[in-house]
Every structure is written in structure tokens, then in C-alpha cells.
NUNUMAR-841197 format. One record per residue: residue in one letter; z, x, y negated of N, C-alpha, C in turn. Coordinates in steps of 0.001 Angstrom, whole numbers, plus 500000, padded with zeros to 6 digits. Example, Ala and Ser with C-alpha at 12.3 -4.5 7.8 and 13.67 -1.06 7.14 Angstrom:
NUNUMAR-841197
A507800513190505690507800512300504500507800513200503300 S507080512850502250507140513670501060507870512900499970 
***
This chain:
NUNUMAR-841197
X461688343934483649461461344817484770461998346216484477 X461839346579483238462552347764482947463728347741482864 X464149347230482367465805346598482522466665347014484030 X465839346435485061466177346696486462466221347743486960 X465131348678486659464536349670487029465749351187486445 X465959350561484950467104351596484197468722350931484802 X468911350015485505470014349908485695470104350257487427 X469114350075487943469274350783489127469598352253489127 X469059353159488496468728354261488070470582354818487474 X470863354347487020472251354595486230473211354073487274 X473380352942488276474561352500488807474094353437489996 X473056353196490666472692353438492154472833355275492531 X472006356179490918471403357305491208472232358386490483 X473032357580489614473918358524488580475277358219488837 X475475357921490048477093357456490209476959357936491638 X478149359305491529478107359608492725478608359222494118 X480030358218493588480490357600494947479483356535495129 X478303356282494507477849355179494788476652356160496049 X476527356946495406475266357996496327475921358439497611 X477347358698497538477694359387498792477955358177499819 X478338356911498831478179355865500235476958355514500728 X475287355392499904474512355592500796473944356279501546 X474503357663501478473956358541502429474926358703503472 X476090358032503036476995358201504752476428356948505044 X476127356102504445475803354542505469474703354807506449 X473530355404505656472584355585506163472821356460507038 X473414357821507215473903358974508005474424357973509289 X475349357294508694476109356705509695475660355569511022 X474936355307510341473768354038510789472861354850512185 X471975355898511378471058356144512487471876357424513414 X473151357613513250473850358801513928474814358019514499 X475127357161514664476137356406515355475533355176515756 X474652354319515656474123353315515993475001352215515600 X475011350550516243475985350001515652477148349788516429 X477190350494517503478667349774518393478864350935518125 X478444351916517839479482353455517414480068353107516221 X479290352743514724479668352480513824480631351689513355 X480856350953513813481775349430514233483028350424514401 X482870350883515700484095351930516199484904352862515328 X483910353450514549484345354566513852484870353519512306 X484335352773512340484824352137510908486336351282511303 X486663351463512530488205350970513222489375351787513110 X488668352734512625489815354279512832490248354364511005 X491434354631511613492319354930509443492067356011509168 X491868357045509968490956358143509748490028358526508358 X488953357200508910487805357147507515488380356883506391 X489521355798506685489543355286505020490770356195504527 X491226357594505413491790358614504481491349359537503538 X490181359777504541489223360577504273488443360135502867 X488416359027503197487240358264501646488577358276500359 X489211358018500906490857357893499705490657358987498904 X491264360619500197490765361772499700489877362226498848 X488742361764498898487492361907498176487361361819497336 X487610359641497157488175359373496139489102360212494774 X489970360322495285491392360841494856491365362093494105 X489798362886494827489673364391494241488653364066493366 X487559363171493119486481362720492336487780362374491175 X488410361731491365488973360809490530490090361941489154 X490505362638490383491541363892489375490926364885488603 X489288364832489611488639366269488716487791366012487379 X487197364806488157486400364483486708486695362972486018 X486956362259486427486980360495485822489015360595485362 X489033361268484509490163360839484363490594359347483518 X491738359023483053492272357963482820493005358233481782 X492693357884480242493519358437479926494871357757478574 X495634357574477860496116356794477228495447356433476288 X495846354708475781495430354449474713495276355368473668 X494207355853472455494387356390471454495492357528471777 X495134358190472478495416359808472659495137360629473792 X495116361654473902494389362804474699495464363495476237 X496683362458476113497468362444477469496701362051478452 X496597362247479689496063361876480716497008360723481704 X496446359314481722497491358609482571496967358685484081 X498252359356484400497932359940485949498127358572486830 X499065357582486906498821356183487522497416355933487119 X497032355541486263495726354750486349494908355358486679 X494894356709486948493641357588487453493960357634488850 X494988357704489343495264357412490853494734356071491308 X495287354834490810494560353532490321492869354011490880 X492413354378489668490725354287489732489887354930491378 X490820355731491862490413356717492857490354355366494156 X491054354299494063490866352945494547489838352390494664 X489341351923493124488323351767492862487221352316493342 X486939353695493580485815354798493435485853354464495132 X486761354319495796486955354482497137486660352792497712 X486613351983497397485655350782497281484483350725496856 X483904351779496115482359351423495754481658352308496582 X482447353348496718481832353846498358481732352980499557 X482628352518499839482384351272501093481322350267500796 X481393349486499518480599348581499508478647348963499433 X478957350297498710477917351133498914477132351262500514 X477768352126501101477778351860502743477353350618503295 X478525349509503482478175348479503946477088347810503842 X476392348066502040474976347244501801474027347947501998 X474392349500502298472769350478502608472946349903503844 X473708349861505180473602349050506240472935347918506650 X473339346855505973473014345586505530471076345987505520 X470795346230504148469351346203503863468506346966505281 X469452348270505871468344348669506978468137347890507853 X469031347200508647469256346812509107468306345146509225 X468341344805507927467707343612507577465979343926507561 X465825344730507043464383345557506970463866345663508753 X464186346653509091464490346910510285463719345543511544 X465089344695511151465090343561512099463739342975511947 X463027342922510322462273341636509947460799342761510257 X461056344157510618459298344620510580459415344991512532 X460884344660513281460829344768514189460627346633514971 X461633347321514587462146348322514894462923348804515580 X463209349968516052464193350507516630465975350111517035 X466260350159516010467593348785515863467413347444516037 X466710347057516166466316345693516458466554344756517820 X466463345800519023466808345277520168468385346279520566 X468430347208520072469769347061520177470803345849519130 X470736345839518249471140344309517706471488342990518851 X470220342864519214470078341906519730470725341948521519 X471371343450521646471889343409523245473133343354522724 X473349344186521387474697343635521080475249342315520788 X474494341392520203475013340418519854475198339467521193 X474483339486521869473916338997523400475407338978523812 X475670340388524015477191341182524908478394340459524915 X478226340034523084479390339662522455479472338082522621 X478395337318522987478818336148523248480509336050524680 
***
């Protein structure tokens, strides 16, 4: 149990693209609802913006650097800003996911919109 508790703590709370994707998911969630969210996650817009982010997390602090020496490899740190810019999304997508799932199962606010959306979409 401790085990869980220290690895939540280190991936979830000490990793910041992991923090900034749940607070835009969540941001995003109850400030856009889900046919806004949907929408806005359609636009290349976001995923410049998250690149960006990426890209400046990635140059300022996580560098990359050569085997056994103190050069900085600027491909693979461009590389990682990829990476960083995927764990933000997947971040997002699963703070979504869980409200959403929560939400549905204690019967909330999102809950019947869900359910006019899915309705719509038949």
C-alpha cells in the first residue's frame, strides 16, 4: 500500500506535465462540458500549444544529453518534448475518463448531459 501511495505521489504530483494535464482536463471538463470539449480537442491549435509547452519544459529543464559527456543532445531533447506532450494528453484524457466515470456512477451533473449526448449521436 505504500508502494502505491509513493508512486502516485512521484508520477502523478512531482511531474509537472503530468499535473498540468490534470488540471487542464479537469479545467477543461467542467468549462467546456463534453460537446465543447470534443470540439476544442478537433482544433491543431491545442496540440500546438501543448507541443509548445512541451518543447519549452523540455529545453529549459529535462535536457538530453550525450552518452558519457556534458554536450547536450538537442534531437533527443526535441524527441522528449514528444514524449512530455503525450503524457499531458494521456494525463487529460484519464482525469476525464475517472470524472466522468465517478460522476455517471453517483449520478451528477454530467450525467444527463452524457446521456442527451449519446442519445443525439445515435
Amino acid at each position: 500500500m505504500y508502494g502505491i501511495i509513493t508512486s502516485f505521489i512521484r508520477i502523478v504530483l512531482l511531474n509537472p506535465m503530468t499535473l498540468l494535464g490534470v488540471v487542464g482536463g479537469a479545467y477543461g471538463l467542467y468549462h467546456y462540458r463534453i460537446e465543447g470539449l470534443l470540439n476544442f480537442c478537433k482544433s491543431p491549435y491545442l496540440y500546438g500549444a501543448l507541443f509548445l509547452i512541451a518543447l519549452v519544459y523540455a529545453l529549459l529543464f529535462k535536457h538530453v544529453y550525450h552518452t558519457n559527456s556534458k554536450r547536450i543532445d538537442w534531437w533527443q531533447t526535441i524527441k522528449s518534448s514528444v514524449n512530455h506532450m503525450l503524457t499531458m494528453i494521456i494525463a487529460a484524457v484519464l482525469t476525464c475518463v475517472i470524472i466522468l466515470s465517478a460522476d455517471y456512477a453517483f449520478g451528477g451533473e454530467f450525467t444527463t448531459s452524457l446521456d442527451q449526448y449519446l442519445r443525439h449521436q445515435k
